[in-house]
N, CA, C and O atoms as a GROMACS GRO file, in nm:
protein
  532
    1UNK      N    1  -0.421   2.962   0.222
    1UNK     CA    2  -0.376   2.995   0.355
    1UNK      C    3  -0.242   2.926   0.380
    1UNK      O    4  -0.211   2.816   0.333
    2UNK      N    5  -0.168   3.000   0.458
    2UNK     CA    6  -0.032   2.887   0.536
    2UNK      C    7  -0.050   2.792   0.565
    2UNK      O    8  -0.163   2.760   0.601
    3UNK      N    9   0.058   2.700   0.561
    3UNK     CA   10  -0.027   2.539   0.644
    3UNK      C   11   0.096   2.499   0.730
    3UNK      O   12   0.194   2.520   0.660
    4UNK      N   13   0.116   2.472   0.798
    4UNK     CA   14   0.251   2.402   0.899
    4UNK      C   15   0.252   2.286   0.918
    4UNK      O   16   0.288   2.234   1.023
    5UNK      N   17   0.203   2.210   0.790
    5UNK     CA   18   0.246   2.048   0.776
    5UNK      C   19   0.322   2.037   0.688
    5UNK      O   20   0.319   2.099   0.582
    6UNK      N   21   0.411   1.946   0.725
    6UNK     CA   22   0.546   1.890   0.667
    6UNK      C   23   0.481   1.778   0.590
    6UNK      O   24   0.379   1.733   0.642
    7UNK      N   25   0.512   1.736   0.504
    7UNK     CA   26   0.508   1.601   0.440
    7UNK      C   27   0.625   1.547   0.388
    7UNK      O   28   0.701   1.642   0.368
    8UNK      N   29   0.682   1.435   0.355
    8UNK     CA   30   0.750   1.359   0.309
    8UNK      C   31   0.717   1.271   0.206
    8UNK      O   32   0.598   1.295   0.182
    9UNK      N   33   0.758   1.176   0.128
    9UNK     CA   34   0.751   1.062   0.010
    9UNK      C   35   0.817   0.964   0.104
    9UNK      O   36   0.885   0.981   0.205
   10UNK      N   37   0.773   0.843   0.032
   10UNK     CA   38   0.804   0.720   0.149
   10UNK      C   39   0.963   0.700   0.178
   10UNK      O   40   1.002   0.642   0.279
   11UNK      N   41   1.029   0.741   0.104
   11UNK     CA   42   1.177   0.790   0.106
   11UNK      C   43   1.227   0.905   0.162
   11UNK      O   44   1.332   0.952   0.119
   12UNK      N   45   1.166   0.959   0.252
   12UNK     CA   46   1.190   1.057   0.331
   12UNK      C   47   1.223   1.134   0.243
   12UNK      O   48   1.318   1.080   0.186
   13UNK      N   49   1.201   1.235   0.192
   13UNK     CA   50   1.257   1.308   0.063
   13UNK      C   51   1.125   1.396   0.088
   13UNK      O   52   1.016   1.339   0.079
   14UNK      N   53   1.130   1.514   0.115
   14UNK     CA   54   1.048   1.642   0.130
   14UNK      C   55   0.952   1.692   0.005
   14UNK      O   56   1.000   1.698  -0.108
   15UNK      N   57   0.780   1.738   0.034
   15UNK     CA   58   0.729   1.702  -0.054
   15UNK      C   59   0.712   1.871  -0.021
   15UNK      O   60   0.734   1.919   0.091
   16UNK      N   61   0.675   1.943  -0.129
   16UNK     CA   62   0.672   2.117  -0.137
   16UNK      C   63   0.546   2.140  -0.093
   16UNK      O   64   0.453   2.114  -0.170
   17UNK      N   65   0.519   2.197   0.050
   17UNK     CA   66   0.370   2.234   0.062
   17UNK      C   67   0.354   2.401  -0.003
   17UNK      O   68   0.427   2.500   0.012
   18UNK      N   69   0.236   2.383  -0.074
   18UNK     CA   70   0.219   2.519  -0.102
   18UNK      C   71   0.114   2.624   0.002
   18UNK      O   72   0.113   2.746   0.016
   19UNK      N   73   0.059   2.550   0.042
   19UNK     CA   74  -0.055   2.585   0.123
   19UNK      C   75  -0.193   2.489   0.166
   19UNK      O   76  -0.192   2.372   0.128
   20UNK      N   77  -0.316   2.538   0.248
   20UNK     CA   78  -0.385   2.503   0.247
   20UNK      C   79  -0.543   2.557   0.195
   20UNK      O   80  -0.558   2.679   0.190
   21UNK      N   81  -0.610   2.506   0.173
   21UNK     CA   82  -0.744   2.536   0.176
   21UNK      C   83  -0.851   2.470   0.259
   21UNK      O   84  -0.867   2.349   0.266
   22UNK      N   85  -0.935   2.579   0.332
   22UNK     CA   86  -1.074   2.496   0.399
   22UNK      C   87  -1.167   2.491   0.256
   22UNK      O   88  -1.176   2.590   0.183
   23UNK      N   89  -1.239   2.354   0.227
   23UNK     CA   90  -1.316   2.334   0.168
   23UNK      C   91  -1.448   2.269   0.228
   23UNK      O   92  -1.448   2.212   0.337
   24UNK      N   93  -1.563   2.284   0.144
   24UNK     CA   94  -1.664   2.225   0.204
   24UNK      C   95  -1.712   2.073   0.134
   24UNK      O   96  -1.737   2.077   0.013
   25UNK      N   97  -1.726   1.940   0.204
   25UNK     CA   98  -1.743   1.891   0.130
   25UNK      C   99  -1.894   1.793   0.186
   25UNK      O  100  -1.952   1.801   0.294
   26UNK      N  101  -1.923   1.706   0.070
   26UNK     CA  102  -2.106   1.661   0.123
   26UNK      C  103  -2.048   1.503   0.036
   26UNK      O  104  -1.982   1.501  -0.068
   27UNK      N  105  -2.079   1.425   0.088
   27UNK     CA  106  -2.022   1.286   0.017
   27UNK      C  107  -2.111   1.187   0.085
   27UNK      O  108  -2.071   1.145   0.193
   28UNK      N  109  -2.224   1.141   0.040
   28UNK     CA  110  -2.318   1.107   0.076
   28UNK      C  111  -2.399   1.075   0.212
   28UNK      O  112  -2.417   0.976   0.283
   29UNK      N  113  -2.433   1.194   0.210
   29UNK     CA  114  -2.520   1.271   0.262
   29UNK      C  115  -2.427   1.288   0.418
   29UNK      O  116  -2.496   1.304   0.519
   30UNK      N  117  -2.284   1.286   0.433
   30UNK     CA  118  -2.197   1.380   0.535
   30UNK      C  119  -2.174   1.499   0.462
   30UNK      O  120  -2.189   1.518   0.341
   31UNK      N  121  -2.119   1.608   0.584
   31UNK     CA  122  -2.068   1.662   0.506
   31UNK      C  123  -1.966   1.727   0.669
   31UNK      O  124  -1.950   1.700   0.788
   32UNK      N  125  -1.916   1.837   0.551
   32UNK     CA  126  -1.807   1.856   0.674
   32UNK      C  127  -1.704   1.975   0.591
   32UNK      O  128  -1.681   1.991   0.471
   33UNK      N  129  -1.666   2.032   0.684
   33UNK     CA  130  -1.539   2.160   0.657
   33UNK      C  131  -1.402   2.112   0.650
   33UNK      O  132  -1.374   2.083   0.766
   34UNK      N  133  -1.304   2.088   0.577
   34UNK     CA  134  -1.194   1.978   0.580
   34UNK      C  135  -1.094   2.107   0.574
   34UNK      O  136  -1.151   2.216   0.566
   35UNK      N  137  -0.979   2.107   0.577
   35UNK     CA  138  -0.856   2.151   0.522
   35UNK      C  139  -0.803   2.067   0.394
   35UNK      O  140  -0.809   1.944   0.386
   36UNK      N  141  -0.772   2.118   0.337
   36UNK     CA  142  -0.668   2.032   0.198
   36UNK      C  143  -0.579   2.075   0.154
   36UNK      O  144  -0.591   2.159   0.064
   37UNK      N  145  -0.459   2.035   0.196
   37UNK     CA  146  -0.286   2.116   0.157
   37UNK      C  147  -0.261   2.053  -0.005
   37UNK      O  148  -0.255   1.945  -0.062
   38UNK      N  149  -0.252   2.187  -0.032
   38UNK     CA  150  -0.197   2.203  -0.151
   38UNK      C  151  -0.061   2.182  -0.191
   38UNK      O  152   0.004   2.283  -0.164
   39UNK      N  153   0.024   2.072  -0.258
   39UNK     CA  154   0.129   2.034  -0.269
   39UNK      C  155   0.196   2.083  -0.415
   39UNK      O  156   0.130   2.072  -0.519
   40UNK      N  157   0.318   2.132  -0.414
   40UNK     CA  158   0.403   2.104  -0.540
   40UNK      C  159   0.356   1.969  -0.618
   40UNK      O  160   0.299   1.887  -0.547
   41UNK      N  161   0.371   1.939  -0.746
   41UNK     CA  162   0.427   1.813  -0.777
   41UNK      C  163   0.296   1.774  -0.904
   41UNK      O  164   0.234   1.866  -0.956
   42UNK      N  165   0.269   1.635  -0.939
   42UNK     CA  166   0.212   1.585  -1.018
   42UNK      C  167   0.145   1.440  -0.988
   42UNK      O  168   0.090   1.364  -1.067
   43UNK      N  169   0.167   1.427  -0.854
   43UNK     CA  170   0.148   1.278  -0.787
   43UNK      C  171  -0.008   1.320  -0.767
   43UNK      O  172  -0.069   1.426  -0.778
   44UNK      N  173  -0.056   1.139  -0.721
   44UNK     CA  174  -0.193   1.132  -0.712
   44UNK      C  175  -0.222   1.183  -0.603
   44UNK      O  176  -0.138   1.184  -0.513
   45UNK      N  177  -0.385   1.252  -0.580
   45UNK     CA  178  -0.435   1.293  -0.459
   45UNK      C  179  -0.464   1.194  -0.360
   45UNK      O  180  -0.504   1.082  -0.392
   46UNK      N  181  -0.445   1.230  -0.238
   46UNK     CA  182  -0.496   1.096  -0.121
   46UNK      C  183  -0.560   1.234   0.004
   46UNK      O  184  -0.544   1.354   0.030
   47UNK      N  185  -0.640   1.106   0.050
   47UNK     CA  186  -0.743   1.113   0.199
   47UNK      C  187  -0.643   1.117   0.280
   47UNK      O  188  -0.554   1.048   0.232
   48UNK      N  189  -0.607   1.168   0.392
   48UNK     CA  190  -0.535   1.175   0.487
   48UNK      C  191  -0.664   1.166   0.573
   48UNK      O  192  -0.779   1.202   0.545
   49UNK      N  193  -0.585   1.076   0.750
   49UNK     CA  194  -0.664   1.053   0.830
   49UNK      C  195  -0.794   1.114   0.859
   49UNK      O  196  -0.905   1.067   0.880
   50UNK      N  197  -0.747   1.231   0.853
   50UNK     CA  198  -0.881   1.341   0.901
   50UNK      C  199  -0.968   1.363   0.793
   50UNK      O  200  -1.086   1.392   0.815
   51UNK      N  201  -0.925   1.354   0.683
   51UNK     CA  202  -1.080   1.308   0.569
   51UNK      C  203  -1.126   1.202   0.670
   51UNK      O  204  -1.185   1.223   0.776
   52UNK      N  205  -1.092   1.095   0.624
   52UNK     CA  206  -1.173   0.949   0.628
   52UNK      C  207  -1.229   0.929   0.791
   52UNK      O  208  -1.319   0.847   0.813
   53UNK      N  209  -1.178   0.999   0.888
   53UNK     CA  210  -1.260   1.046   1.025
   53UNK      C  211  -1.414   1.103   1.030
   53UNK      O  212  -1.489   1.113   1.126
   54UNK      N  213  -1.431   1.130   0.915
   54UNK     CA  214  -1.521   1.245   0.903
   54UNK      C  215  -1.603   1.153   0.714
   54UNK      O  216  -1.723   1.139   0.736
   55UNK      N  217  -1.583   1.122   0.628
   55UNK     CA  218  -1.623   1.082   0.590
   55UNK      C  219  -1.585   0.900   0.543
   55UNK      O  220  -1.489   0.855   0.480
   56UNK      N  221  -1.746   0.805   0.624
   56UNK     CA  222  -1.622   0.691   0.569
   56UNK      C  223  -1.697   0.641   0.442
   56UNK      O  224  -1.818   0.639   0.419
   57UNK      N  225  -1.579   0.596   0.358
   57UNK     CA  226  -1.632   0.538   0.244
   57UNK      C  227  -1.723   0.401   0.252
   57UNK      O  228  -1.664   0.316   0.319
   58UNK      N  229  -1.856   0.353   0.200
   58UNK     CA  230  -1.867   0.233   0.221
   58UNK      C  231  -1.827   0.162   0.131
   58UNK      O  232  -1.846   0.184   0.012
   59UNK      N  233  -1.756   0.054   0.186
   59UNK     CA  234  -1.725  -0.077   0.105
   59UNK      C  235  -1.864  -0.141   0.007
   59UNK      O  236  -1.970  -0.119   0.065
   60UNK      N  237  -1.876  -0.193  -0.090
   60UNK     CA  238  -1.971  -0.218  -0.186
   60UNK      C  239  -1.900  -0.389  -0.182
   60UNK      O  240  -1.784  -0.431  -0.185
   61UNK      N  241  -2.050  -0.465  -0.172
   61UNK     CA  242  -2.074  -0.613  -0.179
   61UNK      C  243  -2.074  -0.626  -0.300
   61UNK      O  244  -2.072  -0.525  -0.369
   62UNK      N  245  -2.077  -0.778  -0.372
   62UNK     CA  246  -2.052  -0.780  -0.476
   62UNK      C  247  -2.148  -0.867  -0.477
   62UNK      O  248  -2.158  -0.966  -0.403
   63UNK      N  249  -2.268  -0.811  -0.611
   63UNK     CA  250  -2.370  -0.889  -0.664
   63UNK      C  251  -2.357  -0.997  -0.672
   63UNK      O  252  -2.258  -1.038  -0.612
   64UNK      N  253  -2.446  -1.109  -0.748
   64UNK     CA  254  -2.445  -1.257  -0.787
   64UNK      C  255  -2.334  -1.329  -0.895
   64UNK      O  256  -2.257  -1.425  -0.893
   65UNK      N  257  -2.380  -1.209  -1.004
   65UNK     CA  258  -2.305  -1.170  -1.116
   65UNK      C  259  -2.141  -1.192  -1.078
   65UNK      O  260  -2.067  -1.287  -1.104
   66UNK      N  261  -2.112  -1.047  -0.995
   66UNK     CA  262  -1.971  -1.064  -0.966
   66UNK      C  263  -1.915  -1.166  -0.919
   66UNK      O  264  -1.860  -1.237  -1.004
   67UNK      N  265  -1.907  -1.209  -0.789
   67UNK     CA  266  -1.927  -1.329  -0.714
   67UNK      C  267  -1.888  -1.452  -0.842
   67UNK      O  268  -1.776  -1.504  -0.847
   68UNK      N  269  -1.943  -1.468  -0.892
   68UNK     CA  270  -1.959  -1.567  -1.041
   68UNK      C  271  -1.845  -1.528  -1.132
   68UNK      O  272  -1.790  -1.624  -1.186
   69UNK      N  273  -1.796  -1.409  -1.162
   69UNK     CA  274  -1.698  -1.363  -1.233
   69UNK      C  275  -1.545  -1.400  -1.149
   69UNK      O  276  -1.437  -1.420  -1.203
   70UNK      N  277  -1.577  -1.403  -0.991
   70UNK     CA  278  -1.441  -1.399  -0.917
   70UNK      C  279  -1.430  -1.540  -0.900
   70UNK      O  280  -1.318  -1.587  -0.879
   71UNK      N  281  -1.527  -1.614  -0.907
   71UNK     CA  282  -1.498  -1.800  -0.877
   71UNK      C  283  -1.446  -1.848  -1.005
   71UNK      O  284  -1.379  -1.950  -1.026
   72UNK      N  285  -1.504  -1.724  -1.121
   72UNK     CA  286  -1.440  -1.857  -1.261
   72UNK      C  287  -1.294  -1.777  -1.263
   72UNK      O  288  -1.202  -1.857  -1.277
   73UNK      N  289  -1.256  -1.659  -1.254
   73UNK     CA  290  -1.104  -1.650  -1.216
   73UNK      C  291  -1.014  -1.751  -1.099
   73UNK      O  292  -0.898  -1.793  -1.104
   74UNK      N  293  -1.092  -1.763  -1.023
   74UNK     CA  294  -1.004  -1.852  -0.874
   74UNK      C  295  -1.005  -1.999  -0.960
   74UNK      O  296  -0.907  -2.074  -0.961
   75UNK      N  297  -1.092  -2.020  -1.010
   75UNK     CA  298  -1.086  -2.186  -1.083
   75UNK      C  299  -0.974  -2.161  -1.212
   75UNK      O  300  -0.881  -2.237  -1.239
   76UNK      N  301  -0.998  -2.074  -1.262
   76UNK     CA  302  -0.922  -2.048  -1.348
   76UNK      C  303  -0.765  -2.056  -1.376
   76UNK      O  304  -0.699  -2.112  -1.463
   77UNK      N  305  -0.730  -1.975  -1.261
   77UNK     CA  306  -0.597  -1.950  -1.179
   77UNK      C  307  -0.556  -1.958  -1.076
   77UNK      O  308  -0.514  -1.865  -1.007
   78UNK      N  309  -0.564  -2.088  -1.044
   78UNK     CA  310  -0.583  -2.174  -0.895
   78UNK      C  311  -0.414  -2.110  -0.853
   78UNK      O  312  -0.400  -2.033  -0.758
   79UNK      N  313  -0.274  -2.162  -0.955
   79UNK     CA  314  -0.152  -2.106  -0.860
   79UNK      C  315  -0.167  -2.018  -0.828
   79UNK      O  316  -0.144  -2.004  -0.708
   80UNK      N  317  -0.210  -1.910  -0.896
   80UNK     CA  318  -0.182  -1.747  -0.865
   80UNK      C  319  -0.261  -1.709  -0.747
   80UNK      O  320  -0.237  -1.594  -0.710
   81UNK      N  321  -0.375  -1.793  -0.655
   81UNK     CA  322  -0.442  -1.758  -0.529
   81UNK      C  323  -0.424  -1.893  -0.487
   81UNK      O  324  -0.514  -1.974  -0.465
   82UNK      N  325  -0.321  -1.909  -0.479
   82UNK     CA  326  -0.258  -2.022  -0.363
   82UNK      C  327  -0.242  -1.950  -0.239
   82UNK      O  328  -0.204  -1.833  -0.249
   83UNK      N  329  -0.267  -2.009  -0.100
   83UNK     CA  330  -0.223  -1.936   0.011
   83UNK      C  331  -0.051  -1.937   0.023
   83UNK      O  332   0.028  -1.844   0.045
   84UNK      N  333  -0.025  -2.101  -0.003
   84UNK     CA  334   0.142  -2.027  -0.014
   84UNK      C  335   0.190  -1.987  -0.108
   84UNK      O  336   0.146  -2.008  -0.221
   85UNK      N  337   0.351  -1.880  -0.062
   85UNK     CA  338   0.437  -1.824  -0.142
   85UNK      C  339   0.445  -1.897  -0.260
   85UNK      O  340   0.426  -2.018  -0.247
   86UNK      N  341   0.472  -1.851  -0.384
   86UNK     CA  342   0.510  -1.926  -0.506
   86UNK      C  343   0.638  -1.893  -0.535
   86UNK      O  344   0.690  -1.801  -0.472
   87UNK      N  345   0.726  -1.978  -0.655
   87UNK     CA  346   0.874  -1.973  -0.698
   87UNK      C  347   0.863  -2.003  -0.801
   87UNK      O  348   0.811  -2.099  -0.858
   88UNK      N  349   0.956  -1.849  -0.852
   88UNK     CA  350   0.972  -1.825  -1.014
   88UNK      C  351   1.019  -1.939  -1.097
   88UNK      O  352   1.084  -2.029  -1.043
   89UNK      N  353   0.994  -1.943  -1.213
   89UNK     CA  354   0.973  -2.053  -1.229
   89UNK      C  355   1.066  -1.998  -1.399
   89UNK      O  356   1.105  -2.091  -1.470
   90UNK      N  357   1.081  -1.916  -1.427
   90UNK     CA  358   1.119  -1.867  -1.558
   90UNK      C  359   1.252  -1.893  -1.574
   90UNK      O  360   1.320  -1.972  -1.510
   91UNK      N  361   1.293  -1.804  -1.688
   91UNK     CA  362   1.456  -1.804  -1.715
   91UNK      C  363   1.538  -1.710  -1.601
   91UNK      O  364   1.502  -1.666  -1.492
   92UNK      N  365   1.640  -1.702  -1.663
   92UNK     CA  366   1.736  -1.563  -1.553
   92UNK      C  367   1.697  -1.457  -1.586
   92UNK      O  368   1.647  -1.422  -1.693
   93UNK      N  369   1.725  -1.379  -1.462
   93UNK     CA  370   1.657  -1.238  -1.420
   93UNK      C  371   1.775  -1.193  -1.437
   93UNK      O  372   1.866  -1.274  -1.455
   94UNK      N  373   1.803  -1.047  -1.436
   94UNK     CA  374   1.913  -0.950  -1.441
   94UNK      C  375   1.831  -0.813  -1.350
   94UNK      O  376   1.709  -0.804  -1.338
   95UNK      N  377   1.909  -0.737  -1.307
   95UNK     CA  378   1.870  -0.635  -1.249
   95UNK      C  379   1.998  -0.519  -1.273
   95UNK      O  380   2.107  -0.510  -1.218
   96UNK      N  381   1.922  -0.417  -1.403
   96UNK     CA  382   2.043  -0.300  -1.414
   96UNK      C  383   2.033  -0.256  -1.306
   96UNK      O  384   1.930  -0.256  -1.238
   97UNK      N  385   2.129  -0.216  -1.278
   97UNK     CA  386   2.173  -0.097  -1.168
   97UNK      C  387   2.282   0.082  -1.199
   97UNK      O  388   2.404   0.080  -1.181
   98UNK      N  389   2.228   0.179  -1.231
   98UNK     CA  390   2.314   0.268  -1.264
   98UNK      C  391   2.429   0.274  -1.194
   98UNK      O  392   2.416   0.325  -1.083
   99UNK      N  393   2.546   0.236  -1.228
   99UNK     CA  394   2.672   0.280  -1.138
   99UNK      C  395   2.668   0.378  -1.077
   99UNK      O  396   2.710   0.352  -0.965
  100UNK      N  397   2.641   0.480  -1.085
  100UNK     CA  398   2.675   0.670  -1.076
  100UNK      C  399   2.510   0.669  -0.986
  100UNK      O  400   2.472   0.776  -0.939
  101UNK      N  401   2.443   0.572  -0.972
  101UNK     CA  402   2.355   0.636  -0.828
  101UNK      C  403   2.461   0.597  -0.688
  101UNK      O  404   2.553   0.519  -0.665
  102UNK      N  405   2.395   0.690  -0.621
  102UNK     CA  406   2.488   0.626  -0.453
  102UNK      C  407   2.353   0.541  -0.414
  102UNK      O  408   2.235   0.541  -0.448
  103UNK      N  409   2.406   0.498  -0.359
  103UNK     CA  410   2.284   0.412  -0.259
  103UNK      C  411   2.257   0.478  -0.127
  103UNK      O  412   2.326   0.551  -0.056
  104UNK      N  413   2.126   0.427  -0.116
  104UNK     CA  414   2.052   0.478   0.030
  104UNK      C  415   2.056   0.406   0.111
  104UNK      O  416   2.103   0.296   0.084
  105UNK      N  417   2.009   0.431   0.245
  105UNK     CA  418   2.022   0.347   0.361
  105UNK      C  419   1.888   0.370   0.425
  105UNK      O  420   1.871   0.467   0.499
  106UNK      N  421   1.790   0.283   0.400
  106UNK     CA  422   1.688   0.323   0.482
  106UNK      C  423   1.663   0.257   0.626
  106UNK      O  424   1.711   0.145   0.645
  107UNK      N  425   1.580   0.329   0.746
  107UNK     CA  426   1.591   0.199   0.819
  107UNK      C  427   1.485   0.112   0.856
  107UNK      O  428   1.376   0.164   0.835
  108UNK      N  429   1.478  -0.017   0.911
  108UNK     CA  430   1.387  -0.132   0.869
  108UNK      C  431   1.212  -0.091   0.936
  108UNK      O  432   1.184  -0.051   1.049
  109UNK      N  433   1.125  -0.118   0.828
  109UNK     CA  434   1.029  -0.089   0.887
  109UNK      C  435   0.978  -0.176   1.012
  109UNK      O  436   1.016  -0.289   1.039
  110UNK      N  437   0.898  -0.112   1.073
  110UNK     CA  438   0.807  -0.190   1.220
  110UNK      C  439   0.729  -0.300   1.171
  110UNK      O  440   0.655  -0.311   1.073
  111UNK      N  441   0.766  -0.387   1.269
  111UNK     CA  442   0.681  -0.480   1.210
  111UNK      C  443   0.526  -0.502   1.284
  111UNK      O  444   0.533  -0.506   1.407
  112UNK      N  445   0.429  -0.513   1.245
  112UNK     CA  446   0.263  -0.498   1.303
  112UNK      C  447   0.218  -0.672   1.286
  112UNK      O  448   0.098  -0.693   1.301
  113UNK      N  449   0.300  -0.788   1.258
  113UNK     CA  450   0.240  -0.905   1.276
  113UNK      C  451   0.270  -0.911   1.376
  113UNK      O  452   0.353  -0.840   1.432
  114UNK      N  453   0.176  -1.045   1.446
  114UNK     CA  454   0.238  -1.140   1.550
  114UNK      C  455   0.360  -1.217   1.549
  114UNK      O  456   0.330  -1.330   1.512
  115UNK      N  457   0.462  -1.210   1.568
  115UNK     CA  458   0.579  -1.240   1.541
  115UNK      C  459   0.633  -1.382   1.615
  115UNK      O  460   0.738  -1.445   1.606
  116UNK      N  461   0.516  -1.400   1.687
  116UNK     CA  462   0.556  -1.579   1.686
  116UNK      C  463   0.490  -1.639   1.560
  116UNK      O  464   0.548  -1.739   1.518
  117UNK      N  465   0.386  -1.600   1.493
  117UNK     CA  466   0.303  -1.675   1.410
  117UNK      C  467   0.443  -1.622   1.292
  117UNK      O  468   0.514  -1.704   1.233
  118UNK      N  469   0.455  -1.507   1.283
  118UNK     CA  470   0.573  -1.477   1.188
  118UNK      C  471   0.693  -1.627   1.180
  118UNK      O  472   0.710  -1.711   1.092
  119UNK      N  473   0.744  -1.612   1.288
  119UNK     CA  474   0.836  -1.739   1.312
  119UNK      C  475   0.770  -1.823   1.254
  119UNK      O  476   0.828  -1.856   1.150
  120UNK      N  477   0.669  -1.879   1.270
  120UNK     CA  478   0.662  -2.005   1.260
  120UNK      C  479   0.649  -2.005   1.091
  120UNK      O  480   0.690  -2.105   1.032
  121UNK      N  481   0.604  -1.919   1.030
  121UNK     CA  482   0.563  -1.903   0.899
  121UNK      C  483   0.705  -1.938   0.838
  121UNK      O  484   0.713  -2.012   0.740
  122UNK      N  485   0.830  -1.876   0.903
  122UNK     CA  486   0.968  -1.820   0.814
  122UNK      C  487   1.009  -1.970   0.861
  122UNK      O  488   1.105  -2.008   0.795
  123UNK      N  489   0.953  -2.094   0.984
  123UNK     CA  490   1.055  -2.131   0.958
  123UNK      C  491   1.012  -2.268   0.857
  123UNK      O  492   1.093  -2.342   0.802
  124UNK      N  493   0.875  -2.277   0.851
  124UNK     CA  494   0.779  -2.388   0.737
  124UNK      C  495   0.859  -2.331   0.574
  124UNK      O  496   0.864  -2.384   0.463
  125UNK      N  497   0.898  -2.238   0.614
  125UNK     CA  498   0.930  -2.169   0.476
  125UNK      C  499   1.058  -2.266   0.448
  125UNK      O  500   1.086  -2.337   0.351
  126UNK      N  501   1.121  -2.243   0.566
  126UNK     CA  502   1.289  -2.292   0.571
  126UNK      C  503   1.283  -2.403   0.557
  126UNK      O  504   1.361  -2.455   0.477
  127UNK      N  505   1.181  -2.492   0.635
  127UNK     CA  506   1.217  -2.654   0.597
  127UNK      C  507   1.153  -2.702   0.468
  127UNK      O  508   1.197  -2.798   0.404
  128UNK      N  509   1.014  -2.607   0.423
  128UNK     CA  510   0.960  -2.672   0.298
  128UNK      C  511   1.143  -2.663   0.204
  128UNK      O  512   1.186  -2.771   0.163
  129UNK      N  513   1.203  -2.574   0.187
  129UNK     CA  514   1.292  -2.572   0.107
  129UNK      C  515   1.446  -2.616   0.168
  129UNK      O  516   1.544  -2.570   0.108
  130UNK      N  517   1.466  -2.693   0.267
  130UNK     CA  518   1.558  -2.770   0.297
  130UNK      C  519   1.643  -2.683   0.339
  130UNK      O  520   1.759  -2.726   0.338
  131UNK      N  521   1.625  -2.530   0.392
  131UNK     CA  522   1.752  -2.473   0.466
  131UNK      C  523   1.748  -2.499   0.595
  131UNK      O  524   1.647  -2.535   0.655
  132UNK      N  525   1.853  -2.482   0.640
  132UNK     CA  526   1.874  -2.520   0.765
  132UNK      C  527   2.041  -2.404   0.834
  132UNK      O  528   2.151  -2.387   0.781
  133UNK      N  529   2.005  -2.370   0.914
  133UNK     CA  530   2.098  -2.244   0.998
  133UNK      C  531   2.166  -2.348   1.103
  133UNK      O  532   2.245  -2.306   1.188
   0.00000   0.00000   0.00000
């Protein structure tokens, strides 16, 4: 069928709708009549809002077993689940860049923290490392 949704890639860059389909679907023990737009392309499939309205996935607890598997990783690799930021610690980095791309301009995303707690985070950041404005 026609569909009159637009989509985009996170780069604003237009994604080819081909159409839609009503499908029926049953996903333990919901079920429900969905639409599903059919896209150009080779990218992975995703739930859009109105799936997951209608069916929600449950989250799965993690046995004894697991639980036991995730503490001997955290003991294991105590820096890597540090609450604070970490600093590279290696040799020099390089970053190619193709001459012959132009560059983009995107603009800054919204921000959804609390933005005093933000502050205060950026500025522990600033004095753990001795900058100062």
């Amino acid at each position: 069928m026609p569909c009159s949704v637009q989509l985009k890639t996170y780069s604003e860059e237009p994604i080819a709708v081909l159409g839609q389909v009503e499908v029926d679907i049953d996903y333990a023990g919901q079920s429900a009549r969905l639409p599903l737009v059919v896209v150009d392309g080779s990218g992975p499939c995703l739930f859009g809002r109105n799936w997951l309205e209608y069916i929600s996935v449950r989250s799965q607890s993690l046995d004894g077993q697991q639980t036991r598997r995730v503490d001997d990783i955290l003991r294991e690799f105590p820096d890597v689940f540090k609450e604070k930021l970490g600093c590279y610690t290696g040799g020099e980095v390089s970053i190619d860049v193709d001459p012959g791309v132009q560059p983009r301009f995107f603009k800054p995303r919204t921000l959804t923290a609390d933005l005093d707690q933000l502050e205060h985070e950026i500025q522990t950041i600033l004095m753990e490392h001795r900058v100062v404005f």
